[in-house]
C-alpha positions in Angstrom: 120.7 -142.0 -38.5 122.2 -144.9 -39.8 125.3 -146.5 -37.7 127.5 -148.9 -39.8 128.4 -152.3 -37.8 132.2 -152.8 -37.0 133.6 -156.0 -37.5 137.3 -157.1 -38.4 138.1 -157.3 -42.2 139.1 -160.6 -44.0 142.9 -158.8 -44.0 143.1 -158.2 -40.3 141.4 -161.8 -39.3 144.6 -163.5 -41.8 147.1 -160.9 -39.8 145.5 -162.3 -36.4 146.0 -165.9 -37.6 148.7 -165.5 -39.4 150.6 -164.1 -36.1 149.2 -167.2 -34.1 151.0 -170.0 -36.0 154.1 -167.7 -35.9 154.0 -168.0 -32.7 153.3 -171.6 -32.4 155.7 -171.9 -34.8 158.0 -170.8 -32.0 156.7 -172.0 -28.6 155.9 -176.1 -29.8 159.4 -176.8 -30.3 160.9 -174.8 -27.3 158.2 -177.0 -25.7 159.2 -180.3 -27.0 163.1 -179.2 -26.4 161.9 -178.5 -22.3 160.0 -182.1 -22.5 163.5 -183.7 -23.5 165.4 -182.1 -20.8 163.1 -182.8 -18.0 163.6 -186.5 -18.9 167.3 -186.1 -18.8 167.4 -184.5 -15.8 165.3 -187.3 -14.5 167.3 -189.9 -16.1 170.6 -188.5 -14.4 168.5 -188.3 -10.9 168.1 -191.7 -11.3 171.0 -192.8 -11.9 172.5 -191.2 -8.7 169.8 -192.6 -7.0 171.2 -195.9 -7.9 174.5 -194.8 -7.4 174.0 -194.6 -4.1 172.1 -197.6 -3.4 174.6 -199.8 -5.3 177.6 -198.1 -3.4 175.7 -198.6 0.3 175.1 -202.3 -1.1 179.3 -202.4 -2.1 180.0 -201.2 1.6 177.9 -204.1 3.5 178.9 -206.7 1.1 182.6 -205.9 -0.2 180.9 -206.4 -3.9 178.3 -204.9 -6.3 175.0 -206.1 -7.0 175.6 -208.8 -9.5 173.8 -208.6 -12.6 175.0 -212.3 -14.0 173.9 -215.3 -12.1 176.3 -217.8 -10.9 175.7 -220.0 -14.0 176.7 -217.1 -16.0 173.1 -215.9 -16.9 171.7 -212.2 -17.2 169.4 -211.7 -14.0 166.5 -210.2 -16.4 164.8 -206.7 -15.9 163.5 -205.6 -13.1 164.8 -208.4 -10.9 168.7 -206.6 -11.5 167.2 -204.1 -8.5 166.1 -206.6 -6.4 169.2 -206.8 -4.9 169.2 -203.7 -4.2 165.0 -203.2 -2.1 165.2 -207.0 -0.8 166.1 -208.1 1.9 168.1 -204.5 3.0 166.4 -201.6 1.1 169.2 -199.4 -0.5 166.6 -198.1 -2.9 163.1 -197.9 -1.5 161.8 -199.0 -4.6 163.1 -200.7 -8.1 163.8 -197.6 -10.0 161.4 -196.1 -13.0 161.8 -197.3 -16.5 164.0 -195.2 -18.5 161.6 -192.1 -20.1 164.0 -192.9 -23.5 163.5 -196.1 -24.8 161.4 -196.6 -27.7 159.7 -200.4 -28.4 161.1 -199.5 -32.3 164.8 -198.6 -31.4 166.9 -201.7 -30.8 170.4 -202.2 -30.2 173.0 -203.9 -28.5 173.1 -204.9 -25.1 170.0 -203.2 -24.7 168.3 -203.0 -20.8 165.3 -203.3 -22.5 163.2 -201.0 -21.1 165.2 -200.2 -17.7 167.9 -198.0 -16.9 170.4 -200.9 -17.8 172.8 -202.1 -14.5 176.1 -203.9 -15.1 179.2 -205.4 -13.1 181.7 -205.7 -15.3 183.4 -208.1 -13.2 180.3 -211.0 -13.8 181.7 -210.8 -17.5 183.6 -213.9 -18.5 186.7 -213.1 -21.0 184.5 -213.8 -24.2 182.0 -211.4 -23.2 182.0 -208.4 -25.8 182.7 -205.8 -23.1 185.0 -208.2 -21.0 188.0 -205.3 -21.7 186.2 -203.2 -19.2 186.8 -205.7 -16.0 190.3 -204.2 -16.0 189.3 -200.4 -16.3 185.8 -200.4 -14.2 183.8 -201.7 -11.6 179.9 -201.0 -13.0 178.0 -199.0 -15.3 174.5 -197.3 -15.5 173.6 -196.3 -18.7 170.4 -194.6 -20.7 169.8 -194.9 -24.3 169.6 -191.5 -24.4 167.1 -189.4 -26.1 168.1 -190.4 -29.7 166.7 -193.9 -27.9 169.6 -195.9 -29.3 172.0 -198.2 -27.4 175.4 -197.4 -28.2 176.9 -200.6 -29.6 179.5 -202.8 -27.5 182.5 -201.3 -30.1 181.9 -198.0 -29.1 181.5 -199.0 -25.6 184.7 -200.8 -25.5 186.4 -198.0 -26.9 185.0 -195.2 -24.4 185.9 -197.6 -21.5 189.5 -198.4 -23.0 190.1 -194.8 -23.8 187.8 -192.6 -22.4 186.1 -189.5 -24.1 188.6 -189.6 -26.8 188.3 -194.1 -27.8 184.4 -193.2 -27.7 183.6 -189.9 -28.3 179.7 -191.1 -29.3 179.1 -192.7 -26.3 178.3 -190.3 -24.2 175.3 -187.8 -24.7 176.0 -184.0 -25.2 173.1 -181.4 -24.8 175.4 -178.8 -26.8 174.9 -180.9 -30.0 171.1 -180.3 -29.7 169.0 -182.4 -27.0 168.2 -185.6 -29.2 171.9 -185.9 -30.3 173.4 -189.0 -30.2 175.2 -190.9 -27.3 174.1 -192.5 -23.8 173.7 -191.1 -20.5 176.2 -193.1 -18.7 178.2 -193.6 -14.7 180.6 -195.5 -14.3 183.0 -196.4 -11.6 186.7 -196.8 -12.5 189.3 -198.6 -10.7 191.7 -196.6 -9.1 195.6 -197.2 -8.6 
């Protein structure tokens, strides 16, 4: 007696692989999409965390952490933080780079590769974003997983006008999670 060996056909080993990349097809970019929101949860962590830091700093100095020397340069990246871990730590370290910029993506007034820090009121009045001394105190911003920096127009606009002068600005998950705009906190003057 004779038994036949069993072994899968070239049709049912196709099936098999063909159901594979189907599914691969499905779970890589549900994966990527859960990569970019666990940096944009991070990135907004962050910025709270700095929030706070450069709030507690406001309280024992009566101003913000500067981000303009007195000569009227840009204190350079990391050293914006330093105010805020030396000689009182507000922030037990200088924060993390920002998970979003890209070395190929440029753009104005661009942190670099930081979580970019500024007080609007170290802006003289031929500064591009010199509008915003009247409207707010600081802003923390992220490029944003599109990676871009929004430029100084738009920004102007957003802190002129709000949501409606610069609708762009600020980054919206509902228009799918590398849509355009920054992640952005700011602190406005109140009446």
């Amino acid at each position: 007696m004779v038994h036949g060996k069993r072994a899968f056909t070239l049709i049912e080993l196709l099936i098999a692989v063909a159901i594979i990349a189907i599914l691969a097809a499905i779970a890589v970019p549900n994966f990527l999409e859960a990569q970019t929101r666990a940096k944009v949860s991070r990135v907004k962590a962050d910025i709270r965390t700095i929030t706070t830091g450069v709030e507690a700093y406001h309280v024992d100095e009566n101003a913000y952490p500067p981000h303009r020397t007195a000569a009227g340069v840009e204190v350079p990246y990391p050293d914006r933080y330093v105010f805020l871990t030396t000689p009182i730590s507000y922030l037990t370290s200088i924060p993390a780079k920002d998970p979003f910029y890209r070395h190929d993506i440029g753009g104005q007034g661009g942190s670099g590769e930081w979580i970019s820090w500024t007080n609007f009121s170290s802006y003289e009045d031929t500064h591009a974003l010199y509008a915003a001394k009247d409207t707010h105190r600081y802003m923390l911003r992220s490029r944003g997983p599109d990676g871009e920096n929004e430029p100084n127009s738009v920004r102007n606009d957003f802190m002129a006008d709000g949501i409606e002068g610069g609708p762009s600005m600020i980054y919206d998950p509902t228009n799918g999670t590398v849509s355009r705009g920054d992640i952005v906190r700011t602190a406005k003057f109140t009446p």
